[in-house]
C-alpha positions as CSV (number, residue, x, y, z in Angstrom):
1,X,0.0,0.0,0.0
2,X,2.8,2.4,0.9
3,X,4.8,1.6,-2.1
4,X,1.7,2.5,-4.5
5,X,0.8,5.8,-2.4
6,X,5.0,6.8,-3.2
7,X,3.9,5.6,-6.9
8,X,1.6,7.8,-6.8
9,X,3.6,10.9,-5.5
10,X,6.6,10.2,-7.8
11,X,3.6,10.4,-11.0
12,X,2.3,13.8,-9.3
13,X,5.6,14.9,-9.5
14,X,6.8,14.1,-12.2
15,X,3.8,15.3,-14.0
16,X,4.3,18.9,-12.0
17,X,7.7,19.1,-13.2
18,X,7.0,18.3,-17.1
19,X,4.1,21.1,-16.7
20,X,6.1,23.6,-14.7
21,X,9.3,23.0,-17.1
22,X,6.8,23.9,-19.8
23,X,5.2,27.0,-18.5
24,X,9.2,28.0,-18.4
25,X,9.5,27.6,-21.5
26,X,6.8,29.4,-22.4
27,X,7.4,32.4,-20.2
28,X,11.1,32.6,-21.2
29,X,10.2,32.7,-24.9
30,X,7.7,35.2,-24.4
31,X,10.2,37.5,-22.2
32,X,12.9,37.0,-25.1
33,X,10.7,38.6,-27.5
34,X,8.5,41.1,-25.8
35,X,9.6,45.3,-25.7
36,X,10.6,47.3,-23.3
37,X,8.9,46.5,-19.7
38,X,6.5,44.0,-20.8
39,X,10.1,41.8,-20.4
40,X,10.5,42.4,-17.2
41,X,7.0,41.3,-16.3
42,X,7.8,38.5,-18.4
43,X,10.7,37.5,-16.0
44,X,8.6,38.6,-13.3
45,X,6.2,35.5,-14.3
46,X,9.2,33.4,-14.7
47,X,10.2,33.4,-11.2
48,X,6.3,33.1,-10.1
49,X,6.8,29.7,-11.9
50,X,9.8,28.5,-10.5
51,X,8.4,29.8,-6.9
52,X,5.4,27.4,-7.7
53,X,7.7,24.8,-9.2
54,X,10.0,24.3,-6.0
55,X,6.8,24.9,-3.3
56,X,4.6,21.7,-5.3
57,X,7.6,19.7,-5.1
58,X,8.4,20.7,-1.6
59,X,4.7,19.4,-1.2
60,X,4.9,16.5,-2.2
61,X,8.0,15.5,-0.3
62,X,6.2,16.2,2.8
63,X,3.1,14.5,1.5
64,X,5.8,11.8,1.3
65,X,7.1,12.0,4.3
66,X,3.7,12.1,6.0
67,X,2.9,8.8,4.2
68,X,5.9,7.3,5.1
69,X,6.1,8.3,9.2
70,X,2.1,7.0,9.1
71,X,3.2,3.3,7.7
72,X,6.1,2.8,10.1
């Protein structure tokens, strides 16, 4: 049971990582080719999603954690 709950977080997180390495992506190629200050609100963005990139992983290590500290 614990080993499919861990299954499960690793998916979660791999599937947050694929989407938040694309919304990168997409906000860096959008800051590479926008004028003037709509850049910096560009990078602005870029660093929202790496803030929400590192906090859902952070999540789901606890989650992980939690699972883990219940089972033993």
């Amino acid at each position: 049971m614990i080993a499919i709950v861990l299954a499960a977080l690793v998916a979660a997180g791999l599937g947050a990582a694929t989407a938040m390495f694309r919304a990168m992506d997409y906000v860096m190629d959008r800051a590479i080719s926008a004028p003037g200050a709509a850049w910096a609100a560009w990078i602005a963005a870029f660093f929202v999603v790496v803030a929400l990139y590192v906090g859902s992983i952070g999540a789901l290590f606890a989650a992980g954690a939690f699972v883990v500290s219940v089972a033993t």
